[in-house]
N, C-alpha and C positions, 0 to 999 in steps of 0.2 A: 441599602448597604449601611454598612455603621457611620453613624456621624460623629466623630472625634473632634481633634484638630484636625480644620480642612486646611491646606496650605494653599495662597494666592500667589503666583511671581510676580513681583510687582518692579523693583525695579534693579538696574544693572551696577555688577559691583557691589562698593561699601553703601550704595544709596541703594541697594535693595533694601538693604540691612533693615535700612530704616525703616522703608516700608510697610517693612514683616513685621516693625514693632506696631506699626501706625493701624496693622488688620486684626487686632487682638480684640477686637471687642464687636461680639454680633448680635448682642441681645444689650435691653437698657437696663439690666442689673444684672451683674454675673455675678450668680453666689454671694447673694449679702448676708452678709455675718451676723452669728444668732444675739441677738437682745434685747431690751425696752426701758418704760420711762416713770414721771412723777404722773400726779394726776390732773397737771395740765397739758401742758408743752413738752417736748423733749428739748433739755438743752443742749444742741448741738449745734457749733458753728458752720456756718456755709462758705463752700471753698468759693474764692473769688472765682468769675464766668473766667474761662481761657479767652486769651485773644482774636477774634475775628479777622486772619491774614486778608480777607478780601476787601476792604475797606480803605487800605489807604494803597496807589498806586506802590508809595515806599516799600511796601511791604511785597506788591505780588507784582509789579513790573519797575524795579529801579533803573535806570541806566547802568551797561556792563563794566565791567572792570578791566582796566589793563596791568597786566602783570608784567614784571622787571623782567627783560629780553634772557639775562644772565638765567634769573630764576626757573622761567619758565621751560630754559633750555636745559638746564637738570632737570627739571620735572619730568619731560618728556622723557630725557634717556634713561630715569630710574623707569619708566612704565614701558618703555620699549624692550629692553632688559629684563622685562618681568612677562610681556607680552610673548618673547621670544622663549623661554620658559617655559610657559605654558602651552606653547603650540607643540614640545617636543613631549611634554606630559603629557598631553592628550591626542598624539600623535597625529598632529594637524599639518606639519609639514612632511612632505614627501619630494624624493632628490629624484630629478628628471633625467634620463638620458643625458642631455647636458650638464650636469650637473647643479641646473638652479632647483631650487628650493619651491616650490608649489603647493595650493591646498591639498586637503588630504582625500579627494574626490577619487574615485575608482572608477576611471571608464568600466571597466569589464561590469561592474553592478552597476555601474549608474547612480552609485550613494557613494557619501560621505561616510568614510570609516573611522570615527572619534575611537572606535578601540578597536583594536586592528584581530583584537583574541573571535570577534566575532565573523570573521573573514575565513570559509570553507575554502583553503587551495584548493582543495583534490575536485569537489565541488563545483569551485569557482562557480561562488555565489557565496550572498550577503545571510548571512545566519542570524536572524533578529531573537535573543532574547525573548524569555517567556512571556516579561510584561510588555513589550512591544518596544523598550527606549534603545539607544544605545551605549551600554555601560554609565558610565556615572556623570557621566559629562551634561551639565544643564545648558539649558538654552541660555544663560546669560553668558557665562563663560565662554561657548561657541562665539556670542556676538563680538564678546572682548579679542576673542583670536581674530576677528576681521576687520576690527577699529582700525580708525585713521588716529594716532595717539594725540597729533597737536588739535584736530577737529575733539576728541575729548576734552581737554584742557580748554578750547575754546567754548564748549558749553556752562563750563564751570564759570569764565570769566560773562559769558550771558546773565549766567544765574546772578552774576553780583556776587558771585561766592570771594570772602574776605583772600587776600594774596595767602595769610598766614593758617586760614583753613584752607585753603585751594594745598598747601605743601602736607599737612596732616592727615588729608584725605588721600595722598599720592601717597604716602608714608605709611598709611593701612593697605595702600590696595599692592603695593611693593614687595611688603616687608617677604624676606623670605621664612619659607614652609619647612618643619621641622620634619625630618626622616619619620616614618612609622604611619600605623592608622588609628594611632588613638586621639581621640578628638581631643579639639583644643579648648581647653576651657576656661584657661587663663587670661584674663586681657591684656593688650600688650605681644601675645604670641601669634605667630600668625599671619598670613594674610585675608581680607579682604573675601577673596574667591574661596579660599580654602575656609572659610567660616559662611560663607555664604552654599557651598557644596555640603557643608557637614549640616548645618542645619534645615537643608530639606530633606536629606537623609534621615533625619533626625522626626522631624515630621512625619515620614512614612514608616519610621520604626514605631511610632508611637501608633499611629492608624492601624499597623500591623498588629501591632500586643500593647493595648493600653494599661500595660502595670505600672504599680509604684516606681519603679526602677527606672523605668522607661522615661514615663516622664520628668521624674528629676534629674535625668539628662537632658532631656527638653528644655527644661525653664531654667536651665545650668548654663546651658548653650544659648539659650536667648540674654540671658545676664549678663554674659560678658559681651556679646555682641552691644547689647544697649553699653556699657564701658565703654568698646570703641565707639561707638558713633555721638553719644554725650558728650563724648571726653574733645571730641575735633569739636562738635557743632555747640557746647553749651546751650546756653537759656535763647540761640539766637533761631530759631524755629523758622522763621521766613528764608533762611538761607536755603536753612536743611529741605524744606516742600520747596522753593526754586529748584536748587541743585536734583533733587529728584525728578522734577518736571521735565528739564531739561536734559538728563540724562535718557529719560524713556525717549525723549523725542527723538534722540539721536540714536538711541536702539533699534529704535524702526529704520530710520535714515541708512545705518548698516546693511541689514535686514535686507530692505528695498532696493538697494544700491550695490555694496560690495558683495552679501552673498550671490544674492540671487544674479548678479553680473557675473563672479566664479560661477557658478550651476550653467549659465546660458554659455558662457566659454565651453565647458566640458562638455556639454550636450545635444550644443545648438537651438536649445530649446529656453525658454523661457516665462518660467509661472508668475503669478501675479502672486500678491505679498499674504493673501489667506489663503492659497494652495500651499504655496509654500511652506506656510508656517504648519500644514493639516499634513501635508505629505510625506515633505525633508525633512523637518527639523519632528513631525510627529507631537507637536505638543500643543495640544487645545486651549489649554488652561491660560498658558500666558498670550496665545490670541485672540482669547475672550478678556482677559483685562488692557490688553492694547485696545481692542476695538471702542470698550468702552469707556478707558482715558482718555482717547482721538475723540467720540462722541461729545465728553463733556467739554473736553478741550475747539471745541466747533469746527471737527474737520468733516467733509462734506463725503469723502467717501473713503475705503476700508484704512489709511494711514493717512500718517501727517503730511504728506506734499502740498507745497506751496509754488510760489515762484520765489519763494526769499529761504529754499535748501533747507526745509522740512520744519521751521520755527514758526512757536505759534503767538499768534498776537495778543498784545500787553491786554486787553480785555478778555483773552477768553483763558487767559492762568488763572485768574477771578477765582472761579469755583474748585479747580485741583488745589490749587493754593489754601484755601481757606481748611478744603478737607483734610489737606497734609499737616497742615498748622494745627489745627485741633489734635488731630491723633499724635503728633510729636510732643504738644506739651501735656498730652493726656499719661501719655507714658511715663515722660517725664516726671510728671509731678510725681507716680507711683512707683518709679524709682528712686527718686531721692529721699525715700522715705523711711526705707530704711540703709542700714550698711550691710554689704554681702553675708557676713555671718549671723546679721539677726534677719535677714530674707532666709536663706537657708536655713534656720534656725524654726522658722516660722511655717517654711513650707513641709520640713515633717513632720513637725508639729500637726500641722492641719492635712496629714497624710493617716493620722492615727484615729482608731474607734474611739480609744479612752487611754488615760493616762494614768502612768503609773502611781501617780503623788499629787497629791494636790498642789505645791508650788508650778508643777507642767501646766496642769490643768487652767490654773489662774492667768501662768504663764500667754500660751496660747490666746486666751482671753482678752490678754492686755495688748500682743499683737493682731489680734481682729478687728477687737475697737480701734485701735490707731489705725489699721489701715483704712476701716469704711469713714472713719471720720477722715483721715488726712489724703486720701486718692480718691476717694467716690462721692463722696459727698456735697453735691452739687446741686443748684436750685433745678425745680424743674423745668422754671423757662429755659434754664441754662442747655440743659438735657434737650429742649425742645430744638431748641435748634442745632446742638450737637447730633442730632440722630435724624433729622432732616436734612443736613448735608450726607451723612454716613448712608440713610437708607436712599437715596436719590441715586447714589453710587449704585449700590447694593442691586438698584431694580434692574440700570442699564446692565450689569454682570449679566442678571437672569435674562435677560432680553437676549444676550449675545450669547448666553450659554445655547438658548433654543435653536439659535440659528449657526451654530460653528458645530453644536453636536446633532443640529438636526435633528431634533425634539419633537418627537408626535406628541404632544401635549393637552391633553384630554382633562386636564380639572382646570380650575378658574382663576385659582386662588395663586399668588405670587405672595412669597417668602417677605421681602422688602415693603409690599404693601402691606400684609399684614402685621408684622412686627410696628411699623409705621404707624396703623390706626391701635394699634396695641399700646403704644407708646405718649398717644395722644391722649386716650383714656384713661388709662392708668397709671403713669408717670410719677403725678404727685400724690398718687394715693398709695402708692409701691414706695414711695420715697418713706413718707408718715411711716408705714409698719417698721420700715427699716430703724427707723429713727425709734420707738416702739423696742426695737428688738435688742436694738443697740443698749438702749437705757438699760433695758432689763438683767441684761450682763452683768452691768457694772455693781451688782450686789453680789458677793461672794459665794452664798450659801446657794444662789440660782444656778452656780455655775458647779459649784464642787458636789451639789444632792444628784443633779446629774449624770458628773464624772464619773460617782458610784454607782451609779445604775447601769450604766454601759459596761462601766470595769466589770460588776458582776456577771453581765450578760456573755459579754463578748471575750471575757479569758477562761469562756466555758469551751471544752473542746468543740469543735464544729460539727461534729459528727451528730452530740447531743443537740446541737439549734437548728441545723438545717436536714434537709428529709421529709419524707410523708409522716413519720414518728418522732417529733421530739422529744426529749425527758419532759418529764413534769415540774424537774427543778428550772430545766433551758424553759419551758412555758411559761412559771410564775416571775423570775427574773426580768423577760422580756416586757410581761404586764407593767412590772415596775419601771422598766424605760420610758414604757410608752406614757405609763403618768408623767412622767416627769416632763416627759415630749406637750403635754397636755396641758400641764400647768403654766408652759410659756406661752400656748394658743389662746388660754384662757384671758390670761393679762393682757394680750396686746390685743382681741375685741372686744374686753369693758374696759379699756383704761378710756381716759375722759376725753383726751385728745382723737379719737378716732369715732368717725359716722358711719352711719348704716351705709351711706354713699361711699364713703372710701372702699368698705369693703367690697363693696356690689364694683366700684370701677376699678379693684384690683385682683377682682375675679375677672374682671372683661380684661385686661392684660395678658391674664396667664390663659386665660378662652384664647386669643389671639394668638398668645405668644406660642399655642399646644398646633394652631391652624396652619402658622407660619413655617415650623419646626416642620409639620409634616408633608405642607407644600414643599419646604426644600427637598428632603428625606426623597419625596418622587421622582423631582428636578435628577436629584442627584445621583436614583438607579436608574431613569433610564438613558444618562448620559455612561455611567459603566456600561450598560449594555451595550451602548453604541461604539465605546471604545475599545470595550472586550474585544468585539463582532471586527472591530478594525486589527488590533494587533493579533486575532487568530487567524486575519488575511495575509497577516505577514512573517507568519511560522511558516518555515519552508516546508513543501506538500508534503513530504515524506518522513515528518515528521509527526508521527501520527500519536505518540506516546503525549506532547507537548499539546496537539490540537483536542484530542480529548480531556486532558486535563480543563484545556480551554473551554469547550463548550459544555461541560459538568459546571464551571463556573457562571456561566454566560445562563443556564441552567436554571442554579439556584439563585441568582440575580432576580430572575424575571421570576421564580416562585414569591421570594420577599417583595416584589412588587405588588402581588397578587393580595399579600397581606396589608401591606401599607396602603393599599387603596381602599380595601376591605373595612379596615380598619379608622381609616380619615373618610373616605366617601359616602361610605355606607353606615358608618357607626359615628362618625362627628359629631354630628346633628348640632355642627357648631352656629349656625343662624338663630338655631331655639336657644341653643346656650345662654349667645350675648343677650336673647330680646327676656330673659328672665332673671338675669342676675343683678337685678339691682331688686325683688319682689323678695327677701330672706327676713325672718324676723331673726337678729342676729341677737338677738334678750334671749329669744328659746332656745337654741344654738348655744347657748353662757350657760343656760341653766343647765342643758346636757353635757355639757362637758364640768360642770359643779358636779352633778349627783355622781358621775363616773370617777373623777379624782376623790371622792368623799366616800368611796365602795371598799370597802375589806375586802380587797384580792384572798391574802393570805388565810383570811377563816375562811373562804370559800373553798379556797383551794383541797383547805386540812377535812372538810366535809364530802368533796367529790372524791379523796381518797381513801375517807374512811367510806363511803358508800351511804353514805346518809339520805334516810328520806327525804322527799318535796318539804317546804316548810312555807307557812302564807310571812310574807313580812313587807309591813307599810303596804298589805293590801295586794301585791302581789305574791303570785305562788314560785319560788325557787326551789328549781328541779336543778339537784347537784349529778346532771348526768355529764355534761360538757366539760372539756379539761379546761382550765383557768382563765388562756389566750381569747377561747372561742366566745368565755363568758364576759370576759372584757370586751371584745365585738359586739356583743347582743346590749350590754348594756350599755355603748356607749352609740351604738347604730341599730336603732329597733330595727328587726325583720320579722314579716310572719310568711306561715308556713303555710303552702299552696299545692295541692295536688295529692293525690294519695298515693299510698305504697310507695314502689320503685321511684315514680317520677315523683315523689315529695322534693320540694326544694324549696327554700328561704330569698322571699321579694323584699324589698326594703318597703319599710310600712311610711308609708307617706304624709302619716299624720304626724310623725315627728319630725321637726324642724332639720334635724342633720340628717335624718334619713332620705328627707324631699330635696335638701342639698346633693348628696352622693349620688340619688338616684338619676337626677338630672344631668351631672358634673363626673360621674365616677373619673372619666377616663384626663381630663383633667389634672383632678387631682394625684391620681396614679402618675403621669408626668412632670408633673412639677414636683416631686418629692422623687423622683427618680425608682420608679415601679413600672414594671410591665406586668401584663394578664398573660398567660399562656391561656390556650380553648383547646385541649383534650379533647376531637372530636371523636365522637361515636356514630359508626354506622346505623341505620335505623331499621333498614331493607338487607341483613347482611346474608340472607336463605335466596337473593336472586344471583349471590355467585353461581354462575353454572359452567363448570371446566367442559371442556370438549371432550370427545367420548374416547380418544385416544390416550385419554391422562388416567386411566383407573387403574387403582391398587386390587390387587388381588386381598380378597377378604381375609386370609390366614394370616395379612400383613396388616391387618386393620391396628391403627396406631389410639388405643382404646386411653390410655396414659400418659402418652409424653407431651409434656410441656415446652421444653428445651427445642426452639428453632435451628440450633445446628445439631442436633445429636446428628449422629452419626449414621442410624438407621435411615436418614434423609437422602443419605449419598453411595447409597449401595442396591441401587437399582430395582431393589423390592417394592419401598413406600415411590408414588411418587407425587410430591409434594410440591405445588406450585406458586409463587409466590403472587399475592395477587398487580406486584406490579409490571408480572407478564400479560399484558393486555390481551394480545393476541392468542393467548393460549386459552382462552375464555369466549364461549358464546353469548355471554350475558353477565355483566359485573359491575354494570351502573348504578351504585349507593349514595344513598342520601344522605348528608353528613349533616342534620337536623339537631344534633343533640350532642349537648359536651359538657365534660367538667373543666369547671375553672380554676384556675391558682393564679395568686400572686405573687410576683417576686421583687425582690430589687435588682436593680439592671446587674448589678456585679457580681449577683447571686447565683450559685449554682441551680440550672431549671431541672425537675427532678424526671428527669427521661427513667422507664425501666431498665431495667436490669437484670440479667439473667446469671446467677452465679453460688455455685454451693448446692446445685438442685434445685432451685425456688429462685421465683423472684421477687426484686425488691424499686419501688419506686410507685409510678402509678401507671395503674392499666386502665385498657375501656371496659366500662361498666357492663356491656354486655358480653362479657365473657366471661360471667362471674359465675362459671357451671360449675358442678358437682364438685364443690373445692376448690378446681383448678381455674384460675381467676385467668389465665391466659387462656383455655381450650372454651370452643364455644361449636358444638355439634347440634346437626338437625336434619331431617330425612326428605330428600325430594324424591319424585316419578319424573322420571324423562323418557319420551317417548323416540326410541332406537332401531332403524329400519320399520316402523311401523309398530314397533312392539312398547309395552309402556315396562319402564325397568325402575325398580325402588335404587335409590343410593343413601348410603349415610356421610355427608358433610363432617368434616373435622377442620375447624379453621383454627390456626395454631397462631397466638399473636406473634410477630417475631419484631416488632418494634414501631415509634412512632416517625412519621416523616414529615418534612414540611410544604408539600403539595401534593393538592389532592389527586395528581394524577398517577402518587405514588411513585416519583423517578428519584426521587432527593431524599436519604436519609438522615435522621436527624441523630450525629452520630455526638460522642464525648470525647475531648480532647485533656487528657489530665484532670479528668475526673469534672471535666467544664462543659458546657453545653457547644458543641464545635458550632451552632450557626451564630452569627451574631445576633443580638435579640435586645438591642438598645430600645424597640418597640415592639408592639403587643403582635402576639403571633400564635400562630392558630395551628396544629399539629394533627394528624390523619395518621388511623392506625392501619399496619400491614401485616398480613395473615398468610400464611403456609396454607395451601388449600388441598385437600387430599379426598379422593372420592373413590369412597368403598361400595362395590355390588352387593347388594345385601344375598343373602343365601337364599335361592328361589324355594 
């Protein structure tokens, strides 16, 4: 499934908040900003290391605080008042025969009805929602409706939280919620929960439709959230990872105690605190990051119980502490960096292909540099152990995802580990480029030769850049981006400051970091499928509209698994990777990308359109048959030509230094520049379709012409045309999917599916069906032998489009003109064909 922003629940209330600030970072460079250097050193200052919370008891176990009786006694009633509130908006109290007030537990289901719209009277029965929750209500907020208010208050004053931040944090989590459902984005407005509900919302709107809009709601709503919780906790970071410590632990305590005591009241019955969380409450996620906060926090079995009422000992905050400490002033630094209108300023900015004017262009510029120098730029020891606490965390998640989603786990490889020995290897040699890249920025003419190359490219309409057909204008345009792409690759492997080793060990990062990504990518579809597989347990039977939808999902789930495996297991050959990339002669590599940016695109160009003969120059012969893009490929990626006729195809010649690079590395590199391959597969065996003998067209209907898979002569009982992903309707239709064409794309790229529209189509089809013209019809004559008797048929396979498993169930359909699967990684497509079988004339 796609990997966007993944969201973590981390913790309850306004100290979630923090949290979600503290999970921002999963990779040891996110998107560093384009530039480079002199021809030594780059000069760039290193941010001082962050603080080490785990080091001095002061910091990760002080002695607790007491707070003024008077104060404290406000505090509570502004959160009891606000508690009480909240239990009538999420309709958590329910008035008893007696008239007391009680949870909102429904004998008659046996569940808790947080939105009561999901409750079938007539039924009587619990009606779950498509995606399996119930309504909007999150698990932290459930927990807040069961809290003991002064037991909260009491964790803060554990935490050491200051009296004057203990009333600021009561003060956000308080405040009252404005009328309406427009999110709040203001700081200062608000409460607490209601920024805490909007931003996981927020999270799955973006996972849902990752557009520009989308997420600058996203990083809108995490701004003001960091406002609040900056604004209580300042530069005092030990408080803020205490405070959050302490709050989870007593989440559980809720959890463990008040729910599950309500649940055993109503039911008689009593679950243990990972049923519970897997059952009731339905939410995996946050009892995958409980189990492995409890872990690092050293509780011995699924939560925190102790004999000292669920609190955990001044040595084992140790490690939570140090990790909350890092990620609060990691954030931190990167928000005080700038002020809200030049973050916003900054993030359309860097939302844009090219700008309109060269002061944007510079603009932009001067906010990238400031930010990799004043929020990332950190030694790599620094880094070393910043991401040795982060992936430590990161591993136990994956540990507890296997065992809460009940993970058949069939590859080796773990996300945290690998990212981990990614980060080990390459760190400071990822760091240098950056530094490298950075410098390179800061000459003006590097940034604005650029700007126009893009402007040109990209305010061409799209119609002319993207397609199986570009203009020849969108062709030469694009060449000249790509120099210019070329001309900073070139600077940052001969500048003086950078070794053959750096390169080679920040190619074994992004080796890693491609291995890491894709272990997750696995991790994380076959925990969908398992989650799917659970909430279409809990579509009620008779909903049969809602369970189909469900298992068409559940579906193509487990078809893009087929891919992701395909593609990382079988195509990684990430062991060869790492054990070769430090052997590149990165001189020859300089010199191919010198003769490519030193090429005349443009007289090339003006010669394959005037139709110009071959010409020998410098020794080789230039054949102006190729439009301009193709010739920039060739000459900056030799390939030679292997096979004859038909199967002619272009290998990468391995006697050139970046050919022997790509050939080794392609898929790599296609990921870290954000590219996927689509693989157009081709049938090879497509004459062993054999329809059963009850599917034949009377010959006077022989469909000699049509192209078009729904014409109409399809569905008028004459033709009868069978799709081949009626399995069943076939004695024989096992194809070998041996052979394909490939494209690249960039992930946000339209992927160019056929099309059928206007009489003709338009996009790409399979090669073998490039008959008599019609590039979709693809006919050929079998003998089947029928009661004993041997009968000629003629075959007419009509393509009707490509799908994304080979078993033909998932089509690969277009959503606004967009490829409707998601295809953040390379994915492999299977064509389907209308199959019609005519008797020939005896």
């Amino acid at each position: 499934m796609k990997q966007s922003f993944k969201k973590y629940f981390v913790v309850m209330l306004a100290v979630v908040l923090i949290s979600s600030l503290m999970l921002g970072c999963n990779g040891c460079i996110k998107d560093p900003p384009t530039t480079t250097p002199t021809d030594y050193t780059v000069d760039i200052d290193i941010l001082p290391d962050l603080y080490d919370l785990s080091v001095s008891a002061n910091d990760y176990a002080p002695s607790a605080v007491t707070y003024e009786s008077v104060v404290r006694s406000t505090q509570a009633d502004k959160l009891l008042a606000k508690q009480e509130s909240e239990k009538e908006k999420h309709n958590y109290i329910d008035t008893n025969s007696d008239g007391n007030l009680d949870s909102n537990f429904d004998t008659v289901t046996g569940k808790y009805a947080w939105d009561n719209v999901y409750y079938d009277a007539d039924a009587q029965e619990y009606v779950w929602d498509e995606d399996g929750d119930e309504g909007e209500t999150t698990t932290f907020t459930k927990i807040f409706l069961f809290c003991d208010i002064n037991a909260l208050i009491g964790r803060m004053a554990a935490a050491a939280l200051p009296q004057d931040k203990m009333i600021e944090l009561i003060d956000y989590i308080t405040r009252d919620d404005p009328a309406g459902d427009d999110y709040l984005m203001t700081a200062g407005t608000g409460s607490a929960i209601r920024d805490y509900e909007e931003l996981d919302e927020l999270y799955d709107v973006y996972d849902e439709d990752d557009s520009d809009s989308n997420y600058r709601k996203l990083q809108q709503k995490r701004r003001k959230v960091m406002h609040e919780v900056f604004g209580i906790f300042q530069d005092d970071a030990a408080s803020a990872a205490r405070t959050a410590i302490e709050i989870l632990a007593y989440a559980q305590e809720v959890v463990a105690t008040e729910m599950i005591d309500d649940y055993e009241e109503n039911t008689g019955s009593r679950p243990g605190f990972y049923d519970f969380f897997k059952g009731e409450l339905f939410d995996y996620d946050t009892l995958v990051y409980f189990l492995a906060f409890n872990e690092t926090c050293g509780a011995t079995g699924d939560y925190l119980l102790s004999n000292v009422n669920y609190t955990i000992s001044a040595v084992n905050k140790k490690e939570m502490t140090k990790l909350y400490g890092y990620y609060y002033q990691y954030q931190k630094r990167d928000f005080d960096l700038f002020t809200d209108t030049e973050y916003f300023e900054y993030l359309d900015l860097s939302l844009l292909d090219y700008y309109d004017n060269k002061a944007d262009a510079l603009k932009y510029r001067d906010y990238d540099r400031e930010h990799y120098a004043g929020a990332y730029r950190y030694s790599a020891e620094f880094y070393e152990k910043y991401y040795q606490a982060h992936f430590l965390f990161q591993g136990k998640q994956e540990k507890q995802d296997i065992r809460v989603y009940g993970v058949d786990k069939d590859w080796s490889t773990s996300y945290a580990n690998e990212m981990q020995k990614g980060c080990d290897a390459g760190m400071e040699a990822t760091l240098k480029l950056s530094d490298v890249n950075w410098e390179y920025s800061a000459t003006d003419s590097n940034v604005t030769n650029y700007n126009i190359a893009a402007k040109a490219y990209y305010s061409l309409p799209e119609d002319d850049r993207t397609g199986s057909k570009p203009s020849n204008e969108a062709r030469l345009k694009l060449v000249k981006l790509r120099v210019e792409q070329l001309k900073s690759q070139h600077y940052t492997i001969t500048h003086k400051s950078i070794e053959s080793a750096d390169l080679g060990n920040a190619l074994k990062y992004q080796i890693y970091s491609f291995s890491g990504d894709y272990a997750r990518t696995l991790l994380s579809n076959r925990k969908d499928d398992i989650y799917m597989t659970a909430e279409r347990a809990r579509i009620a039977p008779d909903d049969t509209e809602k369970i189909s939808a469900k298992d068409e999902e559940i579906g193509r789930n487990t078809a893009m698994f087929a891919n992701h495996n395909y593609f990382y297991i079988e195509k990684g050959n990430v062991t060869h990777q790492l054990s070769i990339a430090n052997e590149y002669n990165w001189g020859e590599i300089a010199d191919g990308m010198e003769q490519t940016i030193a090429y005349d695109f443009e007289e090339y160009q003006t010669k394959y359109l005037a139709g110009e003969p071959p010409e020998v120059i410098d020794g080789e012969t230039v054949d102006y048959n190729d439009p301009v893009d193709i010739q920039f490929e060739d000459t900056l990626i030799k390939k030679n030509i292997v096979g004859e006729g038909a199967n002619q195809k272009k290998e990468y010649d391995t006697d050139w230094e970046i050919s022997r690079l790509l050939d080794n590395h392609e898929n790599v590199f296609r990921y870290a520049f954000g590219q996927v391959v689509v693989y157009y597969m081709e049938g090879d065996n497509l004459e062993d379709y054999t329809l059963k003998g009850e599917y034949v067209t009377d010959s006077q209907h022989a469909p000699d012409s049509i192209i078009d898979p729904e014409s109409p002569e399809f569905y008028n009982n004459t033709i009868k045309a069978i799709s081949t992903s009626d399995f069943e309707k076939f004695s024989s239709n096992a194809i070998n999917y041996s052979d394909y064409q490939e494209e690249s794309y960039e992930s946000d790229e339209r992927v160019e599916l056929a099309l059928f529209a206007a009489g003709e189509w338009e996009g790409i089809l399979p090669t073998n069906g490039n008959v008599s013209g019609s590039p979709s019809l693809y006919t050929f004559q079998k003998t089947e032998t029928v009661s004993g008797n041997a009968r000629n048929y003629n075959y007419y396979l009509i393509f009707e489009g490509w799908y994304v498993d080979e078993d033909l169930q998932y089509k690969a359909e277009l959503e606004d003109d967009q490829f409707g699967e998601e295809y953040d990684y390379d994915i492999r497509l299977y064509p389907g064909y209308k199959v019609i079988k005519v008797l020939q004339e005896q």
